[in-house]
N, C-alpha and C positions, 0 to 999 in steps of 0.2 A: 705202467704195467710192471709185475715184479717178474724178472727175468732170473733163473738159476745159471749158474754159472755156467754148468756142463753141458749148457745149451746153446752156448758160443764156443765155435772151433778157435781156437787159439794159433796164429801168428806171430815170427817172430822176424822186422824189419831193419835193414841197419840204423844203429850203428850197435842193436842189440841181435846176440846170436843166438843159434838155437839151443849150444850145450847151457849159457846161461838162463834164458828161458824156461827149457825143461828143468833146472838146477830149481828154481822159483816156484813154477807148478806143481811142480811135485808136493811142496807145504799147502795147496789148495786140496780138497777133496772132491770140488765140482757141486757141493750140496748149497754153497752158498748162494745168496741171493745178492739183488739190488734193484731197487726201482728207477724204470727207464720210463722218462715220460714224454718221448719222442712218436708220431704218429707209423712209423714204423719199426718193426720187431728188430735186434741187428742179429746176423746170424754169426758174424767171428768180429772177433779182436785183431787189430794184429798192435802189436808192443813194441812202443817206437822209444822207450824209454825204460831203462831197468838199474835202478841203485839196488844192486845185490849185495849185500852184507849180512845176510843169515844168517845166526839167530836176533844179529841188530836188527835194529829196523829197516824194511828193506821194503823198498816202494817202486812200482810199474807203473807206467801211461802208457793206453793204446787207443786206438781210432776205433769205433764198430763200426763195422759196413750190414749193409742190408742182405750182403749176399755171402756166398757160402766159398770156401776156398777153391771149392776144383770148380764154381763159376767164376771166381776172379782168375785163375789161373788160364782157365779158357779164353775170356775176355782177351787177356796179354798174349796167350798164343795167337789167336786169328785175328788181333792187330799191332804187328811187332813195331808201329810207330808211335802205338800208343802209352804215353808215361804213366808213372806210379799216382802222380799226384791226376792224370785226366780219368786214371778210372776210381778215383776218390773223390773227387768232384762228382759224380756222379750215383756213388754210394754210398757215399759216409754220413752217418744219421747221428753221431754222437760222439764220444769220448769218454774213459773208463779209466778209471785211476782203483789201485791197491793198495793195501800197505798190509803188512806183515810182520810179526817179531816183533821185539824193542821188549814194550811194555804193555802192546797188545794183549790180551786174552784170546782174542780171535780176529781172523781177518778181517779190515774195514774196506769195505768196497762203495764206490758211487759213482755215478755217470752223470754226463751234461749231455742233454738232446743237442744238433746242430743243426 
């Protein structure tokens, strides 16, 4: 399925933080695409990896989960024994990698289903 960008909320996990993050996004416009061919849609990223070097080339890894931030966040609220990686287990359909700058023209994006 080809998935646009602005259709995954964006996350940011350590050992990446949010001013770098939003530093990155900000060069996406959200119109971008990529084909996910995993049997469910992921609704966010979160970005567990960020070589920020803007206007170098500058590349992101994140996880997509099937669910939306303020359901992950809830999930963590009403069970505070539960870890980062059990409510991943549980919603993670994929992986999302970027790249940016360098000698790009424009952003390369692709996902692996999981």
């Amino acid at each position: 399925m080809k998935i646009k960008l602005s259709e995954i909320e964006p996350y940011a996990i350590e050992p990446v933080d949010n001013h770098t993050a939003s530093s990155f996004l900000r060069h996406l416009t959200g119109h971008e695409t990529f084909e996910f061919y995993g049997l469910t849609k992921p609704k966010s990223m979160f970005l567990y990896d960020l070589n920020y070097k803007y206007p170098r080339l500058t590349s992101a890894h994140g996880y997509l989960l099937s669910i939306d931030i303020d359901t992950f966040e809830s999930i963590c609220e009403s069970n505070p024994s539960s870890t980062l990686s059990d409510v991943f287990n549980n919603y993670l359909v994929g992986e999302i990698h970027i790249d940016l700058g360098g000698n790009l023209s424009s952003p390369s994006i692709y996902s692996e289903k999981i």
